[in-house]
C-alpha positions in Angstrom: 3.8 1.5 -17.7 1.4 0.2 -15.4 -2.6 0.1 -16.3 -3.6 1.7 -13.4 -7.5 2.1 -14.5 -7.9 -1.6 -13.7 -7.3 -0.9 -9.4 -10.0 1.3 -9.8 -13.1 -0.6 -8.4 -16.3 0.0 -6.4 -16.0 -0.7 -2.8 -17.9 -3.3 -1.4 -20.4 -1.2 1.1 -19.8 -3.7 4.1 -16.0 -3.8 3.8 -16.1 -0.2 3.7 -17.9 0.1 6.8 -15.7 -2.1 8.7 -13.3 0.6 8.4 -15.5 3.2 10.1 -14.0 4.1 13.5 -10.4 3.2 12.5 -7.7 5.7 12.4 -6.9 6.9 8.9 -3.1 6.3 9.0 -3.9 2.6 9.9 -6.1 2.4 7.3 -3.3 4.0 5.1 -0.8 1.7 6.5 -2.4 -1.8 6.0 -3.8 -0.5 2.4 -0.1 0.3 1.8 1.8 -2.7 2.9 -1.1 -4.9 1.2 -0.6 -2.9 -2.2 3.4 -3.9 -1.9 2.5 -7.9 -1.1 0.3 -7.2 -4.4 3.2 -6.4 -6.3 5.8 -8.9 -4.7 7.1 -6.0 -2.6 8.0 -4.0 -6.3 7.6 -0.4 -4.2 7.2 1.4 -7.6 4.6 -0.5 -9.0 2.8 0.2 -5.8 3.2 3.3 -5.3 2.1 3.9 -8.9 -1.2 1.3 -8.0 -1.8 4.2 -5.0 -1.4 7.4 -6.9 1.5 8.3 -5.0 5.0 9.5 -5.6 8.0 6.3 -4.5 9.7 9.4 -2.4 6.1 9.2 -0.1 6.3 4.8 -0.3 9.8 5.4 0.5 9.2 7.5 3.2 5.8 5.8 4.6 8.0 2.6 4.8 11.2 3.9 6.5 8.4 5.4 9.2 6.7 1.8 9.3 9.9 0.1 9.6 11.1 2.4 12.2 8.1 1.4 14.3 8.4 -2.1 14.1 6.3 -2.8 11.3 7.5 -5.7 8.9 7.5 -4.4 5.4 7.3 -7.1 2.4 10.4 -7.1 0.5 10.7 -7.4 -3.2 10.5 -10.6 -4.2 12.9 -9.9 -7.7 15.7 -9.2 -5.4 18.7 -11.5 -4.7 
């Protein structure tokens, strides 16, 4: 498995304030789809890097997608 105690990080104070004022399911959005470029587009690995379950990255992504949003694919795949 994944060592996940080494995402874990302190903010930095004026990155975290550039997010004041923005919509949370942006915020969730971009921190998603940057999580999967991270990870070559390996949705499990990200969704384990997030703390969420791949049924919620599955279903986040099929609601980006369906909105227009590019999502990264997997870079393993042929």
């Amino acid at each position: 498995m994944y060592d996940i105690d080494k995402y874990f990080f302190e903010p930095d104070p004026e990155a975290t304030e550039a997010l004041v004022g923005l919509p949370v399911a942006d915020v969730e959005r971009d921190l998603i789809l940057a999580t999967l470029r991270h990870t070559d587009g390996n949705r499990t690995h990200a969704a384990n890097v997030l703390g969420i379950s791949i049924r919620t990255m599955r279903n986040k992504l099929r609601e980006y997608a369906q909105s227009g949003v590019l999502i990264p694919a997997n870079a393993t795949q042929d």
